[in-house]
MOPAC internal coordinates of N, CA, C and O (Angstrom, degrees):
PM7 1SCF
backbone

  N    0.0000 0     0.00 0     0.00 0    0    0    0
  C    1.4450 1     0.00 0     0.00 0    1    0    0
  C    1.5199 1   108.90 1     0.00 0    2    1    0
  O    1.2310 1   126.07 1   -38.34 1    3    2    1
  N    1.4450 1   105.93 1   141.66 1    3    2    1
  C    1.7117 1   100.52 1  -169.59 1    5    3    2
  C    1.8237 1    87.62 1  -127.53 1    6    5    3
  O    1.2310 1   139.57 1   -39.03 1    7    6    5
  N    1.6538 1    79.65 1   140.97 1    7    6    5
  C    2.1699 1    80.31 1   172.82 1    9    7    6
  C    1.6936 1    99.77 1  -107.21 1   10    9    7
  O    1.2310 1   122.39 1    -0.31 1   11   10    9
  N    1.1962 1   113.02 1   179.69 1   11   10    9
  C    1.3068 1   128.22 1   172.39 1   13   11   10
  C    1.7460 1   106.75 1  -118.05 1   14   13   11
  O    1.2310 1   115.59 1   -56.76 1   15   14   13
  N    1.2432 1   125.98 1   123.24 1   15   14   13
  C    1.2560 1   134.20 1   171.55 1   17   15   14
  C    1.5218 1   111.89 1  -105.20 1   18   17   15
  O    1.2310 1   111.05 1    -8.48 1   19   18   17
  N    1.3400 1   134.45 1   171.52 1   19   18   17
  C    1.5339 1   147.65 1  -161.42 1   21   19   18
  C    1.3718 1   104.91 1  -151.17 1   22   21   19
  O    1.2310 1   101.70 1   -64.84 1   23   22   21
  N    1.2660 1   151.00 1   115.16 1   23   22   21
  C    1.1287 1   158.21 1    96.38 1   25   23   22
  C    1.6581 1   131.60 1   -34.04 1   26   25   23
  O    1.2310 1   121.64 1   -14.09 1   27   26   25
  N    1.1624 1   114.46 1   165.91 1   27   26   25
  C    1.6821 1    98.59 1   168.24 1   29   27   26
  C    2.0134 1   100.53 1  -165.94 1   30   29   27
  O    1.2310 1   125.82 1   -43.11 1   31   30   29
  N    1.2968 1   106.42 1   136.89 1   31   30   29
  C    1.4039 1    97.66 1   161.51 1   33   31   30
  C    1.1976 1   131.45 1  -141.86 1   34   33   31
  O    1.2310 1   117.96 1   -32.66 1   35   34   33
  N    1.5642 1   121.50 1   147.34 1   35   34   33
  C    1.7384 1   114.01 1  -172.10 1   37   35   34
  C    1.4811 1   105.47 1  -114.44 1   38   37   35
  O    1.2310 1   130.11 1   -24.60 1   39   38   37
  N    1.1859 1    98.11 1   155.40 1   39   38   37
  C    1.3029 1   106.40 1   165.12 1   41   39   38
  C    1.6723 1   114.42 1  -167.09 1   42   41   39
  O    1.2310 1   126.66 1   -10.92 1   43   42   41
  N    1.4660 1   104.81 1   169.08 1   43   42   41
  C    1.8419 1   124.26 1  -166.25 1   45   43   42
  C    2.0538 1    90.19 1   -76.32 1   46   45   43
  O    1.2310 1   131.78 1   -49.32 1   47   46   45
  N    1.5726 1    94.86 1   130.68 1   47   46   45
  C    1.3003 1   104.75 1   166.34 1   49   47   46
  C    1.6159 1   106.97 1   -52.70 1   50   49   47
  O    1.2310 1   122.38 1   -52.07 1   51   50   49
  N    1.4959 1   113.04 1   127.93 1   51   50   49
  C    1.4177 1   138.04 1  -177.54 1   53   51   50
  C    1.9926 1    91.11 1   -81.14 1   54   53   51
  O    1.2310 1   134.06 1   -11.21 1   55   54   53
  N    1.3889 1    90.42 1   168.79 1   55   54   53
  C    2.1168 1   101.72 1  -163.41 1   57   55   54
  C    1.2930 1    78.52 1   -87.43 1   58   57   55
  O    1.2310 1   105.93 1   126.87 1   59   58   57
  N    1.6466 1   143.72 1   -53.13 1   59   58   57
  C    1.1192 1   126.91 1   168.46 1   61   59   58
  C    1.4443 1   147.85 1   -22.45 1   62   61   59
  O    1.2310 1   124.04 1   173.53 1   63   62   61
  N    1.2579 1   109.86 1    -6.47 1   63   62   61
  C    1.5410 1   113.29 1  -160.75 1   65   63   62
  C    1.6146 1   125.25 1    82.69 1   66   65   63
  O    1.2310 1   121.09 1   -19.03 1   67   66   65
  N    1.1635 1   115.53 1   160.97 1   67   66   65
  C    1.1961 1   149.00 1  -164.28 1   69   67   66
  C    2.1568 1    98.21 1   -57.85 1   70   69   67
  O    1.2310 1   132.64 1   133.75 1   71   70   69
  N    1.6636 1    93.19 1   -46.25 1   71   70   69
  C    1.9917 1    83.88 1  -176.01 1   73   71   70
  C    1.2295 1   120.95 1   -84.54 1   74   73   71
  O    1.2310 1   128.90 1   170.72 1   75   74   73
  N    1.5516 1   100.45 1    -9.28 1   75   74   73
  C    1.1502 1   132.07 1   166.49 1   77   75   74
  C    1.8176 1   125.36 1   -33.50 1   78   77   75
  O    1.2310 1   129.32 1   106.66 1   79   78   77
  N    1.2732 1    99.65 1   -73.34 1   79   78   77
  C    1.1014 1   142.42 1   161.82 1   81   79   78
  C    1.8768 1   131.07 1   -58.76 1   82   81   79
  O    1.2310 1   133.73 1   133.48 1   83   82   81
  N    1.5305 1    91.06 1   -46.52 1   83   82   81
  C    1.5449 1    96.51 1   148.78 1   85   83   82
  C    1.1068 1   153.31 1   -56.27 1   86   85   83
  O    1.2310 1   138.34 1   142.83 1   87   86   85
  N    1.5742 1    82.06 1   -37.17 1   87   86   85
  C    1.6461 1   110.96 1   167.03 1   89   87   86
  C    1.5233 1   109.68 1   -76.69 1   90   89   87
  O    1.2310 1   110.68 1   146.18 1   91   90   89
  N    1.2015 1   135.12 1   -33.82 1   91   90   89
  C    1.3674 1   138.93 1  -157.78 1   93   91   90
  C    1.5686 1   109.50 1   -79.75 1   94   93   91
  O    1.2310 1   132.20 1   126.19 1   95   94   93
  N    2.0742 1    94.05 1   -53.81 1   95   94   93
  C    1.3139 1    92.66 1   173.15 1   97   95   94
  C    1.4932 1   139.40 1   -72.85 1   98   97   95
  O    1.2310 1   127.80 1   161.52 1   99   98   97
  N    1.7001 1   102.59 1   -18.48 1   99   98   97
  C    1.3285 1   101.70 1  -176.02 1  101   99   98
  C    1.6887 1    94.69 1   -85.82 1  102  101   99
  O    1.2310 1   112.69 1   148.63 1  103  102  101
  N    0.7621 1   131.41 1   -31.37 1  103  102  101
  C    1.6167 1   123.11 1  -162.10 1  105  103  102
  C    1.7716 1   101.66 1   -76.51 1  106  105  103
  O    1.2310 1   122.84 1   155.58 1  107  106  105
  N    1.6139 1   112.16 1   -24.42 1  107  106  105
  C    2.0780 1   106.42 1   157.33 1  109  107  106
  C    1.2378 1   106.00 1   -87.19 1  110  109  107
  O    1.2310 1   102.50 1  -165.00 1  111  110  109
  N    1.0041 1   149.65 1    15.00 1  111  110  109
  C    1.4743 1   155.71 1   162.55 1  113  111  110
  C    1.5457 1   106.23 1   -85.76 1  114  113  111
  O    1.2310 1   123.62 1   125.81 1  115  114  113
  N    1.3423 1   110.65 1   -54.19 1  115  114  113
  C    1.2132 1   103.38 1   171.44 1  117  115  114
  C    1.5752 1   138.03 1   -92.83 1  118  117  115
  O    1.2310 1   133.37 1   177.57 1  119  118  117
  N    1.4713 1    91.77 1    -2.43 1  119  118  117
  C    1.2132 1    99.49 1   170.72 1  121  119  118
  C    1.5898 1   125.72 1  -100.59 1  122  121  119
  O    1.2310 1   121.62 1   166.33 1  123  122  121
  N    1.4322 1   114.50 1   -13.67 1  123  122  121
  C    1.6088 1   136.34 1   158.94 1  125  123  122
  C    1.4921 1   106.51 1   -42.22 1  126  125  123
  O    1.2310 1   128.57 1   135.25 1  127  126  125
  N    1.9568 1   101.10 1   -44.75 1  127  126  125
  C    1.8762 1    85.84 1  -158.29 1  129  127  126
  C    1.5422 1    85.61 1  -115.97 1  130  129  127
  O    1.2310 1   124.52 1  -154.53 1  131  130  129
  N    1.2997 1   108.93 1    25.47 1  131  130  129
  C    1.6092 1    92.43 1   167.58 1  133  131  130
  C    1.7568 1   117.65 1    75.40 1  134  133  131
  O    1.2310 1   115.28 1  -157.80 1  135  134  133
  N    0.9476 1   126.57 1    22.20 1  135  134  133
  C    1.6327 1   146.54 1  -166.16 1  137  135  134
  C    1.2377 1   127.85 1   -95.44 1  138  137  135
  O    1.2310 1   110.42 1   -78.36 1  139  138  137
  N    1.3357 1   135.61 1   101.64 1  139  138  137
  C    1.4061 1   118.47 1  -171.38 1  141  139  138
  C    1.3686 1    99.60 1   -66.03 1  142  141  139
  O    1.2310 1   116.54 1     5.71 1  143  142  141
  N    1.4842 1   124.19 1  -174.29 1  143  142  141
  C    1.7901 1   132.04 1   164.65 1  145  143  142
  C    1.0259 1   106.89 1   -89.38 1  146  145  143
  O    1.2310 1   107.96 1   167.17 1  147  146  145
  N    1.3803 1   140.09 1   -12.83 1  147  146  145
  C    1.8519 1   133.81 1   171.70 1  149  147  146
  C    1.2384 1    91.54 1   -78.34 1  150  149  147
  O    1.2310 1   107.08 1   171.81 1  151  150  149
  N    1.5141 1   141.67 1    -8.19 1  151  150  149
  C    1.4870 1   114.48 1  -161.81 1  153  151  150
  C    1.8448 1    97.72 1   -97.20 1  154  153  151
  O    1.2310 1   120.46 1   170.98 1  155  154  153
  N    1.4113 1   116.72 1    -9.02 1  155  154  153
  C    1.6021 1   108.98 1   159.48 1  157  155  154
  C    1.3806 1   141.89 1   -45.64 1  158  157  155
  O    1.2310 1   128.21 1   -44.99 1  159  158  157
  N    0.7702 1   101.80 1   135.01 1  159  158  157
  C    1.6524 1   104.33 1   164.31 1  161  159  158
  C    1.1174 1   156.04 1  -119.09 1  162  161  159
  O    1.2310 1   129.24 1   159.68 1  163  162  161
  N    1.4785 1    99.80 1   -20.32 1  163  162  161
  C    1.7740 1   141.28 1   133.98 1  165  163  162
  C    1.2452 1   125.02 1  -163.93 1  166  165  163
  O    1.2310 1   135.54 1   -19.64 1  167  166  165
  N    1.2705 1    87.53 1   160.36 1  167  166  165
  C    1.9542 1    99.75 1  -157.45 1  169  167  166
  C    2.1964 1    85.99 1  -124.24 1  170  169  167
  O    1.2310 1   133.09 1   -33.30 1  171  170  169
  N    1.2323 1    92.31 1   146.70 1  171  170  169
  C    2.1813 1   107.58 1   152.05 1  173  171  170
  C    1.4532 1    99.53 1  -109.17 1  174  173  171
  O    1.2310 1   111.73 1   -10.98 1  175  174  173
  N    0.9482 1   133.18 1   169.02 1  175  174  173
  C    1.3522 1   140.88 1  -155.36 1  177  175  174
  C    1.7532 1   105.72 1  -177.14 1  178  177  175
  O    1.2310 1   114.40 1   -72.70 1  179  178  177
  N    1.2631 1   128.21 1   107.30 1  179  178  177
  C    1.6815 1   136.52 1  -156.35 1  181  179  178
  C    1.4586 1    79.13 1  -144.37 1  182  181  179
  O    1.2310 1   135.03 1   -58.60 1  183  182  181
  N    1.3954 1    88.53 1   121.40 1  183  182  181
  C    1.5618 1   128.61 1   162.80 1  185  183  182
  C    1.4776 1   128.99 1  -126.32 1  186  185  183
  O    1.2310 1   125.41 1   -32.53 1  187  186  185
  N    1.3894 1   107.20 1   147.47 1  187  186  185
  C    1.6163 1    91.42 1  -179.36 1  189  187  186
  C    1.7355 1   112.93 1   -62.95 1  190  189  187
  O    1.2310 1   116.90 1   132.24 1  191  190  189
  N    1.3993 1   123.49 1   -47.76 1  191  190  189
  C    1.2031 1   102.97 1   177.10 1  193  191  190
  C    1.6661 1   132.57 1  -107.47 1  194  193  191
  O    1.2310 1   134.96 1  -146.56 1  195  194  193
  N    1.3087 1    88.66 1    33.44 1  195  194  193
  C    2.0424 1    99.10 1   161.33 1  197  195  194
  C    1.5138 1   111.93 1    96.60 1  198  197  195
  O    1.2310 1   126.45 1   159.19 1  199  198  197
  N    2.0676 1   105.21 1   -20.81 1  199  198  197
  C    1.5004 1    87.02 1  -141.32 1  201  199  198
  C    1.3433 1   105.36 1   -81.96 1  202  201  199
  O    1.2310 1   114.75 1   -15.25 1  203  202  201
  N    1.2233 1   127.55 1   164.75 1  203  202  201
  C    1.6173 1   120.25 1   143.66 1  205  203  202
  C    1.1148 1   134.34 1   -39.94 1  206  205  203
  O    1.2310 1   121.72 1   -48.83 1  207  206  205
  N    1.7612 1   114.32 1   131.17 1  207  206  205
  C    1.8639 1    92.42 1   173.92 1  209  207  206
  C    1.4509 1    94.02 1  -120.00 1  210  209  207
  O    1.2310 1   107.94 1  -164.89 1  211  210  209
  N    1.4280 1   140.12 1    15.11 1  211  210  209
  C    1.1938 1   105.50 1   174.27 1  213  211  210
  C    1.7754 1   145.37 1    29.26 1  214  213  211
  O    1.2310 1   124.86 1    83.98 1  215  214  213
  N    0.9951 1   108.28 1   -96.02 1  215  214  213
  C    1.2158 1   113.84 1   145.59 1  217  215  214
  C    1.8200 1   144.10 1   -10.03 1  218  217  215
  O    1.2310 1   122.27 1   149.67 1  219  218  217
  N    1.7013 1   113.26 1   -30.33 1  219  218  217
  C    0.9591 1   127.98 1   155.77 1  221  219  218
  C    1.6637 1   116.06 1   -64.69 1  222  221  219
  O    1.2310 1   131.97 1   132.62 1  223  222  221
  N    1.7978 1    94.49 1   -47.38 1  223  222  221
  C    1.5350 1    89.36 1  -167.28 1  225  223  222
  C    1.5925 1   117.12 1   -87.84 1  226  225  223
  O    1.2310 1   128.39 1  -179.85 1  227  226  225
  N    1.2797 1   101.44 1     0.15 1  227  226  225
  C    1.5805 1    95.33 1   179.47 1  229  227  226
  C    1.4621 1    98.09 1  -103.64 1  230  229  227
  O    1.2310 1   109.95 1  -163.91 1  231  230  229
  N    1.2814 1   136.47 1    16.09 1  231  230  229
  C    1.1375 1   135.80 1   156.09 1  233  231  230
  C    1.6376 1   108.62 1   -73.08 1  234  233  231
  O    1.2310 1   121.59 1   143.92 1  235  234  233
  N    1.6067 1   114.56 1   -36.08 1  235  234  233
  C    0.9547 1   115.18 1  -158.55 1  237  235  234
  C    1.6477 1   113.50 1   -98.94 1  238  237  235
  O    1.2310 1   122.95 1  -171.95 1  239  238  237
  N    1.6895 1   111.95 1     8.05 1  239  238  237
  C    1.2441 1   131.06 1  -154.88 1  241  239  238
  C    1.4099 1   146.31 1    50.69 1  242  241  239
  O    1.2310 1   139.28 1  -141.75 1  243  242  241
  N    1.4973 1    80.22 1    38.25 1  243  242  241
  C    1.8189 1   104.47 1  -179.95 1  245  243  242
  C    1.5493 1   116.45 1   -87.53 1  246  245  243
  O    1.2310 1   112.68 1  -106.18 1  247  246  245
  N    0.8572 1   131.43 1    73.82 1  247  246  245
  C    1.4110 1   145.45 1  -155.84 1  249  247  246
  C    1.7500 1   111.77 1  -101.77 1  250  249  247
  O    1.2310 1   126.37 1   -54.03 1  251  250  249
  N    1.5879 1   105.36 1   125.97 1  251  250  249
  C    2.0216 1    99.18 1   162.36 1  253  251  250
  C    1.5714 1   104.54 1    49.59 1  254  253  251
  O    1.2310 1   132.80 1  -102.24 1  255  254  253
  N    1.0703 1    92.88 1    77.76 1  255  254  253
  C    1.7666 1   108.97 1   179.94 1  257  255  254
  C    1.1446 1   109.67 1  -157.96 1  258  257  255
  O    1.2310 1    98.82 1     0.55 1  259  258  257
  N    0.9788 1   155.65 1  -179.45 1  259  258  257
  C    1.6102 1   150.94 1  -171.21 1  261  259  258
  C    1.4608 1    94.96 1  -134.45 1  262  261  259
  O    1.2310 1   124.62 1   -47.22 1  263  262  261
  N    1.5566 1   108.74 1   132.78 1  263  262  261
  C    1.6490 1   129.59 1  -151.96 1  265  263  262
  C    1.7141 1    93.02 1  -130.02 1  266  265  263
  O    1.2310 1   128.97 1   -66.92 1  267  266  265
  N    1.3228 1   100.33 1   113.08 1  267  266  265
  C    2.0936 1    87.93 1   162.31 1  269  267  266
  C    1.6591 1    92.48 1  -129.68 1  270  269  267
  O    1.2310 1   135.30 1   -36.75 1  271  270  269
  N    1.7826 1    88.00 1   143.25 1  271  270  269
  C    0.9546 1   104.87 1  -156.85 1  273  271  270
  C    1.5728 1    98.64 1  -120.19 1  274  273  271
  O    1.2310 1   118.82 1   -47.05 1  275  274  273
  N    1.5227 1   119.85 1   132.95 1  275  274  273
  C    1.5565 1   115.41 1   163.51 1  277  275  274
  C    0.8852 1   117.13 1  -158.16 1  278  277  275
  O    1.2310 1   113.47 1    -9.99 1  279  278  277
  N    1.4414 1   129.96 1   170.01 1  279  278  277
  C    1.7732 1   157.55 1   148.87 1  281  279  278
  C    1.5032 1   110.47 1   -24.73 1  282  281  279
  O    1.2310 1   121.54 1   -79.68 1  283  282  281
  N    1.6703 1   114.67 1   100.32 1  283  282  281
  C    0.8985 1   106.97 1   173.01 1  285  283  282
  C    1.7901 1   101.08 1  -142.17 1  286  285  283
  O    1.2310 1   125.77 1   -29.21 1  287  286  285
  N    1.4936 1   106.52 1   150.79 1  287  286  285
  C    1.6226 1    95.44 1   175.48 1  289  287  286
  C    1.5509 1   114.06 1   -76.90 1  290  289  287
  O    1.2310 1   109.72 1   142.31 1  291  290  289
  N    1.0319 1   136.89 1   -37.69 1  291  290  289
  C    1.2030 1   144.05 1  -174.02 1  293  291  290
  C    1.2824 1    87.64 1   -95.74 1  294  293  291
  O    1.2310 1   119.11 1   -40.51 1  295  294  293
  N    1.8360 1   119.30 1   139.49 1  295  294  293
  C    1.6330 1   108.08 1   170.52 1  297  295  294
  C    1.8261 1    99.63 1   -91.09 1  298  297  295
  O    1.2310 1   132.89 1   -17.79 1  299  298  297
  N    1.4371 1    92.69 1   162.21 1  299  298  297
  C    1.4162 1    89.24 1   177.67 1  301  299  298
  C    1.4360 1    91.28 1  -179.14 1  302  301  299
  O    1.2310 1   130.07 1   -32.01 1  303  302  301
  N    1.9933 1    98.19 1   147.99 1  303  302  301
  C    1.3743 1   119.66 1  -164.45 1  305  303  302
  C    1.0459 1   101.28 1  -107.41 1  306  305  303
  O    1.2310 1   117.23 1   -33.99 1  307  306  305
  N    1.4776 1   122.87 1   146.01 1  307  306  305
  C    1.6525 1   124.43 1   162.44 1  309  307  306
  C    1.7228 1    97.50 1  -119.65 1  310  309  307
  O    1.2310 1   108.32 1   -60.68 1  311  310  309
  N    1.5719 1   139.44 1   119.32 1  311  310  309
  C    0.5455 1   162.19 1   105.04 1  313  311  310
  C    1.8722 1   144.65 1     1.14 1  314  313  311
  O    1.2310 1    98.71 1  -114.47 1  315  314  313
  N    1.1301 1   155.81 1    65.53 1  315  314  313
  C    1.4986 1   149.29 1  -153.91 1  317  315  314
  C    1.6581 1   107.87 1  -115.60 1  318  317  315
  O    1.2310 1   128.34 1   -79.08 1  319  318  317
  N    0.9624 1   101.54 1   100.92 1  319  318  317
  C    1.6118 1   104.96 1  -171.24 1  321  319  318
  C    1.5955 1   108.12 1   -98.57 1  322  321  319
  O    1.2310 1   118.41 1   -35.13 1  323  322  321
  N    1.5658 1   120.63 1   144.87 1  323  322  321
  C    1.6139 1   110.81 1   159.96 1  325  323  322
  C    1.5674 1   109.89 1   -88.39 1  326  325  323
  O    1.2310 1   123.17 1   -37.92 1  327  326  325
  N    1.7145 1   111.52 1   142.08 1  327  326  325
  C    1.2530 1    95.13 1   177.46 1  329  327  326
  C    1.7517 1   103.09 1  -128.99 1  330  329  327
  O    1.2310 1   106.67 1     6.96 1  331  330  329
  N    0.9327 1   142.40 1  -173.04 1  331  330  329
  C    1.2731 1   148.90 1  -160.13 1  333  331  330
  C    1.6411 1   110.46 1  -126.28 1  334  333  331
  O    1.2310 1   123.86 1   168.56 1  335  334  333
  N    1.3539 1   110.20 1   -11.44 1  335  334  333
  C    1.7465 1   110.05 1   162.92 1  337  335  334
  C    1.7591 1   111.88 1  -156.49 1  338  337  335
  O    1.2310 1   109.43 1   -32.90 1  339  338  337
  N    0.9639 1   137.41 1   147.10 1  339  338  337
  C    1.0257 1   140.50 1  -179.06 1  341  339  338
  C    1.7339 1   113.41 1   -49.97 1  342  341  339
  O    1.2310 1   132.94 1   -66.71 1  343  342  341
  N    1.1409 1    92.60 1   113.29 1  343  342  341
  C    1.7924 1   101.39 1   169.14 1  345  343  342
  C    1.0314 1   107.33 1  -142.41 1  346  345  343
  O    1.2310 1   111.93 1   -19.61 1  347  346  345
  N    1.3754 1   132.82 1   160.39 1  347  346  345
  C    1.2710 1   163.50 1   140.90 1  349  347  346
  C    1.5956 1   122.85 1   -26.75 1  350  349  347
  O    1.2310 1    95.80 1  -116.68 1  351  350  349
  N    1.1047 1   160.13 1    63.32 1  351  350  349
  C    1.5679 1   133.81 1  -159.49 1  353  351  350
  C    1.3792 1    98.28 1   -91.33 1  354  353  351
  O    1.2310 1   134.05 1   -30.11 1  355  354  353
  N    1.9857 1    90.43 1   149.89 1  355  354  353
  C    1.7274 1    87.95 1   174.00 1  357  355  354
  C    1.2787 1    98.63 1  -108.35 1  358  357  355
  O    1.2310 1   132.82 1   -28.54 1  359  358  357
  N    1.8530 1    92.84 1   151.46 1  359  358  357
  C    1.7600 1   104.70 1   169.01 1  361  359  358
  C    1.5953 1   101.09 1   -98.06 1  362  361  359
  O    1.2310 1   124.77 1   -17.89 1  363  362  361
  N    1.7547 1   108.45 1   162.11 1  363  362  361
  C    1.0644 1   138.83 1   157.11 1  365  363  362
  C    1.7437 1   111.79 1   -70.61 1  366  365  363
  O    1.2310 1   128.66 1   -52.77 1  367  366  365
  N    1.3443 1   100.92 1   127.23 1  367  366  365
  C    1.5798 1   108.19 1   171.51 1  369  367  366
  C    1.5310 1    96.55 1  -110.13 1  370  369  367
  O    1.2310 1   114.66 1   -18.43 1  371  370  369
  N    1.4695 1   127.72 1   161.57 1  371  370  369
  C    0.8759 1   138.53 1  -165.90 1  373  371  370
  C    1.6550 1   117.39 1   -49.24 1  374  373  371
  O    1.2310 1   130.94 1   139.62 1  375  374  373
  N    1.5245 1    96.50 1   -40.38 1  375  374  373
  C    1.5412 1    95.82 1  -175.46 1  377  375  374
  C    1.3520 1   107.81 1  -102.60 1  378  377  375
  O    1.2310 1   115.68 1  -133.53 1  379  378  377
  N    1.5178 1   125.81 1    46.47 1  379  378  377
  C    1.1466 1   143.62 1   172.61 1  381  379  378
  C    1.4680 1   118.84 1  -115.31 1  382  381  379
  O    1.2310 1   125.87 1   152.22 1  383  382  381
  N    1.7390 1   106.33 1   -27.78 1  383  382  381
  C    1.3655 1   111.56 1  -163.22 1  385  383  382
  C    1.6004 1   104.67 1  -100.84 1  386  385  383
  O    1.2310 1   120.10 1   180.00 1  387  386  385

């Protein structure tokens, strides 16, 4: 039996940009609860300006997963992982990330 868990993390736009930051936060997101990126299953993804980056996450081997993407001032990831026993995941609060 496999469960699905939810995490989520925010954080202050980095001087780098927007993939910047995508990259930063999802990769302590997944590295907080110990998670490879194949173990997703869908991610929300809030950016300040809406767009898609694709491209970030298949850098990161996030592949064929269902991605929603939106407008957010603070960017911030929501995360849905399958896991194989009941755990806990921790999220990032702002002054975490």
């Amino acid at each position: 039996m496999s469960l699905v868990a939810q995490a989520t993390g925010e954080s202050r736009l980095a001087p780098e940009g927007e993939e910047a930051t995508l990259r930063a936060l999802l990769t302590r997101l997944l590295e907080v609860n110990r998670l490879a990126a194949q173990s997703l299953v869908a991610a929300r993804i809030g950016l300040p300006s809406g767009e898609p980056m694709p491209g970030v996450l298949r850098a990161m081997g996030i592949r064929r997963i269902p991605i929603f993407w939106e407008r957010r001032e603070n960017p911030r990831v929501e995360i849905h992982v399958r896991l194989r026993r009941r755990r806990r995941l921790r999220s990032l609060a702002m002054e975490d990330a």
